[in-house]
N, C-alpha and C positions, 0 to 999 in steps of 0.2 A: 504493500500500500504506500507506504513511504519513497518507495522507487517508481513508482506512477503518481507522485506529487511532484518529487523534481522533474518528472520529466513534462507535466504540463505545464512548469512552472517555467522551463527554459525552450518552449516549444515557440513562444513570439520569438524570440530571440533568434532560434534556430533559423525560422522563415527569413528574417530580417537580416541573415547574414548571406542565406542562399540567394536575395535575392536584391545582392550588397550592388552589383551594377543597373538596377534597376529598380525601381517599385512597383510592385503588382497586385491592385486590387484584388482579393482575392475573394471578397464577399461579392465582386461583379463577376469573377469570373465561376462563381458558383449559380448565379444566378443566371448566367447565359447558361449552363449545361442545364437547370431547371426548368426551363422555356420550351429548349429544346426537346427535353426528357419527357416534360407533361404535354404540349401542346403545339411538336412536331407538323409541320407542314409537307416534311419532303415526298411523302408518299403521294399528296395532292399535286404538288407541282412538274412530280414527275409524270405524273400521268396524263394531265394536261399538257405537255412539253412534247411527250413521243406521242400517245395515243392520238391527242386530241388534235395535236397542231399536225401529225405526220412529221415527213421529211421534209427537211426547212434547208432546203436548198436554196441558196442567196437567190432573193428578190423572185423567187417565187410564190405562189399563194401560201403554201406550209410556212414559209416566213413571215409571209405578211400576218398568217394567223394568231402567229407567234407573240411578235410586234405587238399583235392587238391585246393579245394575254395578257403577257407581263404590263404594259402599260394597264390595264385595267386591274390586274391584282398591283400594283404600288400604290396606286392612289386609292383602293380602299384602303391600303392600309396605311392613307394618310402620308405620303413618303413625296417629296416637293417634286415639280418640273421634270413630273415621268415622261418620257413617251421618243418617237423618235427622234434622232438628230442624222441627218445629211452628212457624209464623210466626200463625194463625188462621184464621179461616174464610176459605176461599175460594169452594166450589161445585161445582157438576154437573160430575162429568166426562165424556167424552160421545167413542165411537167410531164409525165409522161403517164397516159390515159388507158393504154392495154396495152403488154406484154403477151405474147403467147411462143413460146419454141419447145417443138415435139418432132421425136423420130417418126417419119411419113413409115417408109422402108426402108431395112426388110422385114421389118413390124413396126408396130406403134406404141409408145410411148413417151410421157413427160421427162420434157427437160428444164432442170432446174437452171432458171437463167434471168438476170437483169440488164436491162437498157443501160449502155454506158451517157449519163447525163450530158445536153445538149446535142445528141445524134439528132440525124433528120430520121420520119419515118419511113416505113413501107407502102408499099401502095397497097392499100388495103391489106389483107392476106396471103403471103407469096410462099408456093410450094415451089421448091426446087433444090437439084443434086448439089451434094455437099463437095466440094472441091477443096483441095488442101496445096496451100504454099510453104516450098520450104522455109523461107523467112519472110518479114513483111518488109520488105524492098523492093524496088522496081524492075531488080534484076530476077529475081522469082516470079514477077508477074509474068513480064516480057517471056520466061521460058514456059508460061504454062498458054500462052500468046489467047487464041481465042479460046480456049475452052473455058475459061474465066466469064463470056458474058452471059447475062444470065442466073448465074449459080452464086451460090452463098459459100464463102472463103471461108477457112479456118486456118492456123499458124502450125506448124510440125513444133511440137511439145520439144521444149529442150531437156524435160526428165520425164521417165515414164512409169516412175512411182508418185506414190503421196506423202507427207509427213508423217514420221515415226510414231507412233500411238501410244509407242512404253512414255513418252516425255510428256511431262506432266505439262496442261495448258496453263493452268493458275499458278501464282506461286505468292506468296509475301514477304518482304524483305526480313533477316534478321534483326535485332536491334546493334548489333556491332558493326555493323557494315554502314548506317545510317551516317555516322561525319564522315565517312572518306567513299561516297560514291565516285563516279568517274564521271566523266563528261558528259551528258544524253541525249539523245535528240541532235547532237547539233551538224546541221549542216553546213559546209565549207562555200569561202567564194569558187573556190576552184571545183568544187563536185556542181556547183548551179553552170558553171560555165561550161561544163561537159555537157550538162541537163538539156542546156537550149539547144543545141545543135542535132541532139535526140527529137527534142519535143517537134525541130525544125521537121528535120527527116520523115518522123511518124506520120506530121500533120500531112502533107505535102503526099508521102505515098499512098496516104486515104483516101487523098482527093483521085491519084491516078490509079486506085484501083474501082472507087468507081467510076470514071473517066471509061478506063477499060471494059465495064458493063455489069462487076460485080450491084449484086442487087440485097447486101448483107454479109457482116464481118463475126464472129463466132470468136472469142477468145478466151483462156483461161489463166489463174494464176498459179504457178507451183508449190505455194507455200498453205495452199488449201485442202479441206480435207473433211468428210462426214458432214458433205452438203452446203459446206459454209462459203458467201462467193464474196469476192472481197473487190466492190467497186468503183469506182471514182471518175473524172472526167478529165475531158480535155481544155480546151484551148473558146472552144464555143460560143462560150458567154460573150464573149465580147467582138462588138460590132463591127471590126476590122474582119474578122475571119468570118469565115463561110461555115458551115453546122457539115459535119463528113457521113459517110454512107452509114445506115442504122446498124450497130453496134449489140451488142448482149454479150455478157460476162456469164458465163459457165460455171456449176460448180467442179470441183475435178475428176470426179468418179467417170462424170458422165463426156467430159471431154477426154477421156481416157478410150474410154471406151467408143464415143468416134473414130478416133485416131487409128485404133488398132481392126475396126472393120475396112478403114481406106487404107490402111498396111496391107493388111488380106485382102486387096483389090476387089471386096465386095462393094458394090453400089449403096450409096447411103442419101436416101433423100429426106430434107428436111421440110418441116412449117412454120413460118416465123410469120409474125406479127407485131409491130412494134407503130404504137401511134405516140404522138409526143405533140406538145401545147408549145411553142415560143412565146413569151410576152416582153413588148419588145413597145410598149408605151412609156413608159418611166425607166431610163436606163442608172440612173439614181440610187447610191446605196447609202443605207441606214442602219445608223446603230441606234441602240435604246440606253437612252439615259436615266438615273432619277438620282435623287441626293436629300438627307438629311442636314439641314442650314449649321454652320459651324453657330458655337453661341457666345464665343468670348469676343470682345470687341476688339481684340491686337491677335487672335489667331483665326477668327471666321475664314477671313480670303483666303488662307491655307486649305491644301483640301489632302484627304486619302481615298484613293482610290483601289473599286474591288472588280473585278469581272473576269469573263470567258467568253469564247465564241458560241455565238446564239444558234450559225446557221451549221448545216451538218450535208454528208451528202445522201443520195435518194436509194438506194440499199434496202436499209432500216428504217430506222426513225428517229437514227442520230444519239439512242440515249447515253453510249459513254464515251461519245466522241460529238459534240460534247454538251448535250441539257443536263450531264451530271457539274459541270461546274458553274453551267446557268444557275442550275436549281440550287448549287450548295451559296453563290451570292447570291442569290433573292431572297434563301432562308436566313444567310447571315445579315441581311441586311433588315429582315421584319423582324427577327429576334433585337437585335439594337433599337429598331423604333418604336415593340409593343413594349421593352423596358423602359420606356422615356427619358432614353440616357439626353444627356445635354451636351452631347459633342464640344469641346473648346474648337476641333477645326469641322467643315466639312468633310465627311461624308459621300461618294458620289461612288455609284456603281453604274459601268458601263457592259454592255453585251453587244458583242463585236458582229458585224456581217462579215462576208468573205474573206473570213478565215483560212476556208479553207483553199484558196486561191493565192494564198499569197497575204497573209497577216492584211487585207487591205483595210478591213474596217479598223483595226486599231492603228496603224500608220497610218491611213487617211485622218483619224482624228487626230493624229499626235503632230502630224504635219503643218494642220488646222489651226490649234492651241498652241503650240508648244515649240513648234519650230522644225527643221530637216535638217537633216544630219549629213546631207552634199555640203552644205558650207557651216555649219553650227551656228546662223543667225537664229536666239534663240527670242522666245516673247517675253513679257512679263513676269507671264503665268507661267512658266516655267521653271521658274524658282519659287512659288509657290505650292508646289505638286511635293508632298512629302515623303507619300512612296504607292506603288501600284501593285496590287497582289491580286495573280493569274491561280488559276488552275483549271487544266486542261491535260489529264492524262489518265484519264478513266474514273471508274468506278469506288478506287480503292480508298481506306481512310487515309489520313495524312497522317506523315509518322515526323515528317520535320520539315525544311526547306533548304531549297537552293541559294546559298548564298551571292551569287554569281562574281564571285572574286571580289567581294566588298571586305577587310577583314572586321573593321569596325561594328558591323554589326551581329559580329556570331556570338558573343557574349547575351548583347542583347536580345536576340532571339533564340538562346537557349533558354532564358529566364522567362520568356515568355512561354513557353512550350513545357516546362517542368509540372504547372498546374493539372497538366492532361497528361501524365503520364501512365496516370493507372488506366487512360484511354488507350495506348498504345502510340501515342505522340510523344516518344522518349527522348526527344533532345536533339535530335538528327542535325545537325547544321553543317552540313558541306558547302568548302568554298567553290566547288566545281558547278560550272556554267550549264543550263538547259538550254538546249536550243528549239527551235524549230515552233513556238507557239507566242499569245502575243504581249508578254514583259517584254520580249525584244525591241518592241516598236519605240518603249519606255526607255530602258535601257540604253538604245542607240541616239538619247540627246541628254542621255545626262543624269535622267530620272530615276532614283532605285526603282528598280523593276524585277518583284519575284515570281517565281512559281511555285509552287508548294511541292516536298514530296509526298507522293504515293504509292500505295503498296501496287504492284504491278496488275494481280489477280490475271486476267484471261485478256486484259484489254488489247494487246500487239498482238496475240496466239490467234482466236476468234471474233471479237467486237470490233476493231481500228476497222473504220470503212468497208465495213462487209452488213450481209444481210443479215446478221445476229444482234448488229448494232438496236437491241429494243429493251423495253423495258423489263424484261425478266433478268437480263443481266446484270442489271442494275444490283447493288449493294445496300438498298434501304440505312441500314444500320448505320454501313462506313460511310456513308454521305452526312448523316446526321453527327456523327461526330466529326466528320471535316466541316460541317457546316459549326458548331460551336470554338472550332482553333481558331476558324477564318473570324469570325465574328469577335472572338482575343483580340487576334492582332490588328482588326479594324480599330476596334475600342483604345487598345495599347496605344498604339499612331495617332490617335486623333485628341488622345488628352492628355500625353504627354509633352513637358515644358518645350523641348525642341523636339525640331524635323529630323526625320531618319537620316544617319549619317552617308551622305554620298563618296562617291569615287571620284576618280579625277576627272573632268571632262574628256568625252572619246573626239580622235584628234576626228576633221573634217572627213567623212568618206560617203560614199555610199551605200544606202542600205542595203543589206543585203538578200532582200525578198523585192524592194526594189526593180522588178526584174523590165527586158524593155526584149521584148520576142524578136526573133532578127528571119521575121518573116516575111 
């Protein structure tokens, strides 16, 4: 008894040492996990996000439904200047209205298979013999000369297995491995400048295959397997390029097993169907804004910012790629407002459009506000921005963050992260760099710009851009406790005496999703 006196006697103490480079509300931070705990929204938002809104394919209806959601859940819940904001021109938005591809002969059955987003359609319904190129260049057209028009293309498989099945799809990070991850995501200037001369090539032989009288393109990916098709688009959207011959992503069972009936020179006829919507009136992209007003009179103008990419591609329905990081800032942000915190700075959560194209909706806004990073003329508000927290890499809880070479603030966001440890947000703070999502656009003028980690689960194996991307994969749980960390570190930021500590300004360059097609 007397040794459970000294030790609640010395248990302020204890906190007050641990949390010696920083102070941490800890009856607030008990109070967001209580919100969360009793009066959870993520189950609702996610279901409106995938089910309700569909695939939120930039500036298509799924998007604009999106748009209409979230702006309408912020301002019930009372949350200031919701709704869209204008980043510039983006492009075509593009639905597609019926799929259908089945083996005609030498029987019949379904193929599992998706429209690659922005293809032109079919004419109506078109049966026709399945014809195979050995690669998709102009030199395999050219040898397969006429017998190409007419008939529906498929690519000679560069493996003619599937992935391993002993290797596990899910996985979750250790806790020891959490400070010293490695670098992720990130893409090189030099692997983009390989890219374009690809994307060049591809674009270009699509058009000259169907020039040549292909009437449909058939492809699959290697790295799929037990149905799953992992799909994404091209070049389409936007109004310079021409939309290429109607396209469908296979799952690999079944493109395997094409392959191997025009290996055994058996005749294989297919039935495709593909109708597709361009909407090509408002080429204008938008992101969604909303903010809770800062309330001290020497930090208001300061602001913290939370968000993810809103739009997703047309697969699924987009849920861990990404309305799981929509959903976890809309929740961290209605857990901050029904507490009636009094923010000293603002507050503002944004939800990015094409994303998925090219970080465009958050470098369209940060270009907008804040300045470009071709020459670093930066605005006002750019030194007012005190730091921007992304996540965008699935389903999993958050176990820590990417510090992205800042060293200044891993102390600090370790002390921030200790409160959720018995959540499984143990500390994690790696100074290694994330790439590829949109803190960069932050990041690339100056602004801390994080990403949070998370535990991997299945998101790169099966969800990332494929038809599983929906709401059963979703993590309920792990989102609701990523949504309580985020909802910390908003609260941390926004009422602490100074701005998150910066880096050094990055010298003048160009962005590097920046991209300029050399078509």
């Amino acid at each position: 008894m007397k040794k459970m006196f000294v030790s609640t006697l010395l248990l302020p103490f204890m906190i007050s040492f641990a949390f010696a480079q920083e102070t941490v509300n800890l009856q607030m931070m008990q109070k967001i996990k209580e919100e969360e705990k009793n009066h959870s929204q993520i189950a609702m938002l996610a279901h409106n996000l995938t089910d309700v809104s569909g695939p939120r394919l930039t500036n298509s209806p799924g998007y604009k439904r999106a748009l209409d959601l979230v702006t309408e859940l912020c301002k019930g819940w009372g949350i200031d200047n919701a709704g869209p904001e204008a980043w510039g021109e983006f492009g075509k938005g593009w639905s597609n209205e019926a799929s259908v591809l089945a083996l005609k002969f030498p029987y019949y059955e379904n193929i599992i298979a998706y429209p690659v987003p922005w293809c032109k359609s079919t004419r109506k319904n078109v049966k026709s013999e399945l014809v195979m190129l050995e690669h998709l260049d102009s030199a395999s057209i050219d040898k397969l000369g006429d017998a190409i028009k007419g008939k529906i293309v498929m690519i000679k498989p560069t493996s003619e297995t599937i992935p391993d099945a002993f290797k596990a799809s899910a996985t979750r990070y250790g806790d020891s491995s959490l400070d010293n991850l490695p670098d992720d995501y990130m893409v090189t200037a030099d692997e983009i400048k390989q890219f374009l001369p690809f994307a060049k090539s591809e674009y270009y032989t699509k058009q000259y295959l169907s020039k040549k009288g292909a009437i449909g393109l058939v492809r699959s990916d290697r790295s799929s397997r037990d149905g799953t098709v992992f799909v994404d688009g091209g070049t389409g959207y936007d109004k310079r390029f021409e939309a290429t011959l109607p396209e469908v992503k296979t799952s690999r069972e079944d493109y395997l097993k094409l392959y191997r009936l025009i290996k055994d020179n058996k005749k294989v006829e297919l039935e495709m169907n593909v109708q597709n919507t361009f909407y090509e009136n408002d080429l204008t992209g938008y992101n969604f804004v909303a903010e809770i007003p800062g309330t001290d009179p020497l930090l208001k103008s300061q602001v913290v910012m939370l968000g993810g990419h809103l739009d997703s591609w047309a697969g699924g329905t987009g849920a861990t790629d990404n309305a799981a990081g929509s959903i976890v800032m809309l929740e961290a942000i209605r857990i901050l407002k029904t507490l009636g915190i009094q923010p000293r700075r603002t507050i503002r959560i944004a939800l990015w459009g094409g994303e998925e194209q090219g970080l465009y909706g958050s470098f369209g806004y940060v270009k907008k506000h804040y300045g470009d990073p071709i020459n670093m003329q930066l605005s006002a508000e750019q030194a007012n921005i005190s730091a921007y927290y992304n996540l965008d890499n699935g389903s999993g809880k958050i176990r820590g963050i990417y510090a992205q070479g800042n060293p200044a603030v891993r102390e600090l966001f370790k002390s921030w992260l200790t409160p959720f440890a018995d959540m499984g947000a143990a500390g994690g703070v790696t100074m290694s760099n994330t790439g590829s999502t949109d803190h960069l656009s932050f990041d690339a003028v100056g602004i801390p710009g994080f990403q949070f980690i998370q535990d991997p689960l299945e998101y790169e194996t099966r969800t990332h851009h494929s038809n599983m991307d929906t709401y059963e994969h979703l993590s309920i749980s792990d989102l609701q406790q990523a949504a309580i960390v985020v909802a910390a570190f908003v609260y941390n930021t926004a009422m602490r005496n100074d701005m998150i500590p910066r880096k050094p300004l990055p010298k003048p360059e160009k962005f590097i999703f920046d991209l300029e097609f050399p078509f």
